[in-house]
Every structure is written in C-alpha cells, then in structure tokens.
C-alpha positions as CSV (number, residue, x, y, z in Angstrom):
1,X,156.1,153.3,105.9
2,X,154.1,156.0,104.6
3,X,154.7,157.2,100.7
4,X,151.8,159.3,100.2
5,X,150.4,162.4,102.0
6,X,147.1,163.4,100.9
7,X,145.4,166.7,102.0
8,X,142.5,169.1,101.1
9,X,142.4,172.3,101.3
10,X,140.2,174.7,102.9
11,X,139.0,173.9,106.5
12,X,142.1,171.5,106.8
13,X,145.4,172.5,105.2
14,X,144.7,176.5,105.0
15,X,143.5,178.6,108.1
16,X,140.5,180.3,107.7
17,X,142.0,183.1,106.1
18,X,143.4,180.8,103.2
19,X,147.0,181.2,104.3
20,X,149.6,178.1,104.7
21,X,151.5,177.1,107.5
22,X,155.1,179.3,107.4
23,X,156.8,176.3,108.4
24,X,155.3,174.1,105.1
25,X,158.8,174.9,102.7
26,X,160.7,173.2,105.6
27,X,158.3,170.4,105.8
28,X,158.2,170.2,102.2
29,X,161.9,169.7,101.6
30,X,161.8,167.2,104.2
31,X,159.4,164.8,102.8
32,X,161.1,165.3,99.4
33,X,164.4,164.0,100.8
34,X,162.5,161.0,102.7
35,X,160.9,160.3,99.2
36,X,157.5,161.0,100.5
37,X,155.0,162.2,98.0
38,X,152.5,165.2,98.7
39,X,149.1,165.4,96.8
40,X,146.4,168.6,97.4
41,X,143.1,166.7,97.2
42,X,140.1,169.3,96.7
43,X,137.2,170.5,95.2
44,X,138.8,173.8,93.4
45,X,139.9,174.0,90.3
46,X,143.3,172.3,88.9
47,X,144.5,176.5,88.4
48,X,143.3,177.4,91.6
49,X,145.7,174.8,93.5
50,X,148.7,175.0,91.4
51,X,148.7,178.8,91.9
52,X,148.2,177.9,95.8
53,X,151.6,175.9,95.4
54,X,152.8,177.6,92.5
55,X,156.5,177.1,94.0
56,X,155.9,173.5,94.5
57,X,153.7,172.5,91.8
58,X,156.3,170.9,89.8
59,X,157.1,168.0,92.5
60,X,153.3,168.0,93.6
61,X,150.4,165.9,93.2
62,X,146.7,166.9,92.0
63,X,143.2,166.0,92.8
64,X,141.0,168.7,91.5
65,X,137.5,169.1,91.3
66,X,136.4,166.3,93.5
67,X,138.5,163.6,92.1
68,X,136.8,164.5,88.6
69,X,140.3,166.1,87.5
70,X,144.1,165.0,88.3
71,X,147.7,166.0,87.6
72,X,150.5,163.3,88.0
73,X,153.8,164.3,87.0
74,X,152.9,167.0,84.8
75,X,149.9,164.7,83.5
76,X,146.5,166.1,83.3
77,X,144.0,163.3,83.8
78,X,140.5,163.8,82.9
79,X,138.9,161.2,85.1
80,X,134.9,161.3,83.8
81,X,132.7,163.9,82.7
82,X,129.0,164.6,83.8
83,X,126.5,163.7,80.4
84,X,124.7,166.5,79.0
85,X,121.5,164.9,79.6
86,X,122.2,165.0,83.3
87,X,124.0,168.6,83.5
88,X,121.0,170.4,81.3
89,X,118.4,168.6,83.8
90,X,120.3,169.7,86.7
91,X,120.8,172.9,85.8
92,X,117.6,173.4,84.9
93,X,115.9,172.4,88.1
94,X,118.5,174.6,89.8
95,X,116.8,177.4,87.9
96,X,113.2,176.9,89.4
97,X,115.2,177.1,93.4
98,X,115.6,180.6,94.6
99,X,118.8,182.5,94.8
100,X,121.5,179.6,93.7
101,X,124.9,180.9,92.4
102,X,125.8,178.3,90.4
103,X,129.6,177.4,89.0
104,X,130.3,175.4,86.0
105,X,133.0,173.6,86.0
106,X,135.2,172.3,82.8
107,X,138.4,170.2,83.2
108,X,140.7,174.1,82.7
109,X,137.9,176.6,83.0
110,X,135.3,177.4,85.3
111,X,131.9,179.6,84.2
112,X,129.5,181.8,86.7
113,X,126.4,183.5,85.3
114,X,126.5,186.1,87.8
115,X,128.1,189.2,88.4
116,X,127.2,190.9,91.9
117,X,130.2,192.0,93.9
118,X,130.0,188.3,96.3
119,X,129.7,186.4,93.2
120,X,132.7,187.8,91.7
121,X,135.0,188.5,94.4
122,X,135.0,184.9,95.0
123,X,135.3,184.0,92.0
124,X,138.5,186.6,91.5
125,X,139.9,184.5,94.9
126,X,139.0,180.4,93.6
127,X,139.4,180.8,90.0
128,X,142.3,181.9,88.2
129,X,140.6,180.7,85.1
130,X,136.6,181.5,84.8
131,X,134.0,183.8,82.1
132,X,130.5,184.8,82.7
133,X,127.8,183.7,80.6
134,X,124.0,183.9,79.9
135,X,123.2,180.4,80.1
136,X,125.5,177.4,80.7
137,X,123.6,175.0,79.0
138,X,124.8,176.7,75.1
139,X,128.6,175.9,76.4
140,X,130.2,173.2,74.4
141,X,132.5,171.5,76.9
142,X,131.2,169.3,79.2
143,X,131.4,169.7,83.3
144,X,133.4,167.8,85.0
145,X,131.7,169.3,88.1
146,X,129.2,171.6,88.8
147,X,129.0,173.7,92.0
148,X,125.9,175.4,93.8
149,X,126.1,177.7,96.8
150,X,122.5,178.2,98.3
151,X,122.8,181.0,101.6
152,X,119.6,179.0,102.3
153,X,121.9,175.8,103.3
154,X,121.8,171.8,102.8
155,X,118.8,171.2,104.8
156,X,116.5,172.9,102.8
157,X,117.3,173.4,99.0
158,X,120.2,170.7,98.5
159,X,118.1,168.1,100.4
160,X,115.6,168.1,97.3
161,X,118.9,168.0,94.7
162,X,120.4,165.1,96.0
163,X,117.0,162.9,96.3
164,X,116.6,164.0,92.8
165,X,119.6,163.1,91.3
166,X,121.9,161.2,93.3
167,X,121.1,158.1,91.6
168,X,122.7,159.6,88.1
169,X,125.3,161.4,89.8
170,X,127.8,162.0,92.7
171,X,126.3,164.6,95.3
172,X,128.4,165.8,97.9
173,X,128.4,168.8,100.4
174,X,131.2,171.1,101.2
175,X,130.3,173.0,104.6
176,X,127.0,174.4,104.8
177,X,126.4,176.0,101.7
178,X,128.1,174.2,98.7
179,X,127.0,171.3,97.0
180,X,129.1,169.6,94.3
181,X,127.6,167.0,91.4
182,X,130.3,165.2,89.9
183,X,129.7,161.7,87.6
184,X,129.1,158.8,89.3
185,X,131.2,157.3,91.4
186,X,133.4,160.4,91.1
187,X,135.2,161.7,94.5
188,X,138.8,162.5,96.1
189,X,138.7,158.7,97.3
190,X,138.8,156.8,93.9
191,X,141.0,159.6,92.5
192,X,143.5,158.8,95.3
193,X,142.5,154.9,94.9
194,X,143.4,155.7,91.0
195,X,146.7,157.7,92.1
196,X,148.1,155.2,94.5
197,X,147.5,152.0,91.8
198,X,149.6,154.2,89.3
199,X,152.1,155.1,91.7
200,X,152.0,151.7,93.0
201,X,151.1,152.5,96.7
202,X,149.3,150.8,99.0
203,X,146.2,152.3,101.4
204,X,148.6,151.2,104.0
205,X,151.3,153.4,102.9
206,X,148.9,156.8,102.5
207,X,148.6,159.7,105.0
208,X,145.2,161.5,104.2
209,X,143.7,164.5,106.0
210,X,139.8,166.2,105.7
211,X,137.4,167.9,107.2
212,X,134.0,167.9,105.4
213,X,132.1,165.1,103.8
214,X,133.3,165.7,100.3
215,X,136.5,164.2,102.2
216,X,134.9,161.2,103.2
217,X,135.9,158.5,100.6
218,X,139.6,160.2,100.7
219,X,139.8,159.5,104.6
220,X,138.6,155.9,104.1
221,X,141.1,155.4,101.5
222,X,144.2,155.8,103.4
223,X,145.2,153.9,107.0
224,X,146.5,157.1,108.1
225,X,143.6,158.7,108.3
226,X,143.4,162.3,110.2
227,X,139.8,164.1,111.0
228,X,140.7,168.0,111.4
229,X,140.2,169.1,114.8
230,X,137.7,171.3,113.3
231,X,136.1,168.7,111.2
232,X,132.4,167.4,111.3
233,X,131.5,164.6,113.3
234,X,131.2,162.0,110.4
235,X,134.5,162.6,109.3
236,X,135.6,162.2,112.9
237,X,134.2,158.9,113.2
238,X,135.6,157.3,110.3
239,X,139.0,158.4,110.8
240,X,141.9,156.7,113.4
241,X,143.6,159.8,114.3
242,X,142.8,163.1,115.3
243,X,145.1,166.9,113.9
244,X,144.7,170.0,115.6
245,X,142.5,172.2,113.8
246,X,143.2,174.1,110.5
247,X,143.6,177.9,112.4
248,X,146.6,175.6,114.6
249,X,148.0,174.4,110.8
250,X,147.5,171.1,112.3
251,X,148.6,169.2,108.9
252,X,152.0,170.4,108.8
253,X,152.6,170.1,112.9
254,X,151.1,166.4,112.9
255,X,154.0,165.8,109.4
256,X,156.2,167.5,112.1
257,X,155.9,165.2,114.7
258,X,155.1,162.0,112.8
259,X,158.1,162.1,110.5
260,X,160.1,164.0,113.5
261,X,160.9,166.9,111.2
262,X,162.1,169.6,113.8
C-alpha cells in the first residue's frame, strides 16, 4: 500500500511552461482522504516550492535544494551544509571558466552576482527569496547548495568540475546546463530515505517520480518508481514503470489511474 508520493518538479510534475495539471486539487483531496502523503522533491529553493503549492503547503511535504533542505510538518530541516573550504575553492575555480552564472544557495535565501536581463528574469521566476552581490565568498551563511548554469553544457565545462571536486562534494546535473554541488552524500534520495524513517514508511510503501539524474537516488529509493516519458535514458533504466511525459501531466493521470481517482 502506498503512503508516500514523491515527485520533482520541473520536467516531471510541471509542463514545460511551469504550469500544474488542472485536475491536481482533485487528486490532491483524494490522496488526503486515502491518508496518502505528497512530498515535492527538487532542486529549487524551499520558497520557490511552497509558493508553487502555496494552497497546499500546509498538508505538504518538502525536499528542497537537492535533499540539502526539508520541511516536515511545518519543520524546517537543515540537512548538511557545504564547508567553506570547499565553497571558496569551488567558487573560485568557477571564476577562471567562461561565462558561468552562478547561484548561491543558503537554507532561506538564494544570492546571484549578476544582473543581465536572463540572469534576473530567472531569478524573478525560481526565487522568491534572492540579493545580488559582488562576491559570494564575503557572505556569512553557508550554502547548502550551489548552482552553475554554463550555455556551454555538461560535456565541456562541468566535466572538469565534477573530476575536480566530486570526491569532497555531491555533483549532480539537472538537464543540460545546470550543475548542482551539494555536501557529500547529499541528494533527493537520502532526504526521502531520511523522510520515510521519520514518517515510519517503508521504500516499499513510496511512489516516486523524476526525470533527470539529480532524480536518480530518489527513483531508487522508492519501489514505485516512475521514469517521465520525457526523462533521460538512465533514469529510464533504473525505474519499474513508465508516466506519460510532463506536457501529458503524466504524474497526476498515472495517481489517477493507480489509486482509481476518476
């Protein structure tokens, strides 16, 4: 019996133009009355998702921020931070890589250091909470995650990050042209793992869907496991089931048809 419905966000449970499926407040109330919890698992910020569910938010579940950040009945759980040692050094070697818009991340605010018109309209849509600064490394509060976007993709710049520091830190992509250092051993999957021990559910009893690798250790951490239509092919192969892509809302019409919610 399933107790726990896990899903992220963009690329899975939002179309491509960031809208949810009109049929989610009736699939929403349903899983309420079956006693079925619903958790947003994502790399955004904490804000950023409860103003995407700000009429659910109360009753919801939280994974912000990679698994770095989480909200459990109204608790705010600070799951690791990155050192500074490791923060200044990767920042700093993001400096000497062309054209990297880079977003700091603290457990209730996010930073950018740039203001062109892309860098801040997409900050104005992700983060409810941000400033702009000179230089990150003068901030006081720690990361709990820090973003890069390179137009240049993975395969070139990010390659070198992640042989450069993925033995201090948790590296992960999201699509092309986002990468995400968290702390070690930081992700959606052991925030989940971490959810489902205090909630006392099982792997067994967990629904999870996900379309990029940042996804990965989420999809692997639930028996219910759905790859996106739409997803990439290692997410595919891991999971046992299949949802119609995120433009179809396929999250809220596989709920539909798995819990028989007309």
């Amino acid at each position: 019996m399933v107790k726990l419905i896990t899903v992220d966000m963009d690329g899975t449970f939002l179309n491509d133009n960031k809208e949810m499926s009109p049929e989610f407040d009736r699939v929403f109330k349903s899983l309420k009355e079956k006693q079925i919890k619903f958790c947003a698992a994502s790399g955004r910020q904490l804000a950023s998702l409860k103003s995407v569910f700000d009429k659910y938010k109360e009753e919801m579940l939280f994974v912000a921020e990679n698994g770095a950040v989480m909200e459990i009945d109204g608790q705010v759980i600070i799951n690791a931070t990155l050192t500074r040692d490791v923060s200044d050094r990767f920042l700093n070697r993001l400096k000497q890589l062309d054209d990297m818009r880079i977003l700091y991340c603290t457990s209730d605010y996010s930073y950018i250091d740039r203001t062109d018109e892309e860098s801040m309209e997409n900050a104005r849509m992700y983060l409810p909470k941000f400033g702009i600064v000179k230089d990150f490394t003068k901030l006081d509060k720690l990361p709990v995650k820090i973003s890069v976007h390179s137009k240049n993709g993975y395969y070139k710049d990010f390659k070198l990050l992640v042989e450069e520091f993925s033995d201090e830190a948790s590296i992960c992509t999201s699509g092309f042209d986002w990468l995400d250092i968290v702390p070690k051993g930081t992700n959606k999957g052991t925030a989940i793992a971490k959810m489902q021990d205090m909630l006392g559910i099982s792997p067994q009893e967990t629904m999870a869907f996900g379309d990029q690798m940042n996804d990965f250790e989420m999809i692997n951490q639930a028996y219910y496991s759905y790859a996106m239509d739409n997803a990439i092919d290692e997410i595919k192969q891991i999971a046992r089931y299949t949802a119609p892509s995120n433009n179809e809302f396929g999250v809220v019409s596989t709920i539909k048809e798995v819990f028989s919610i007309d």
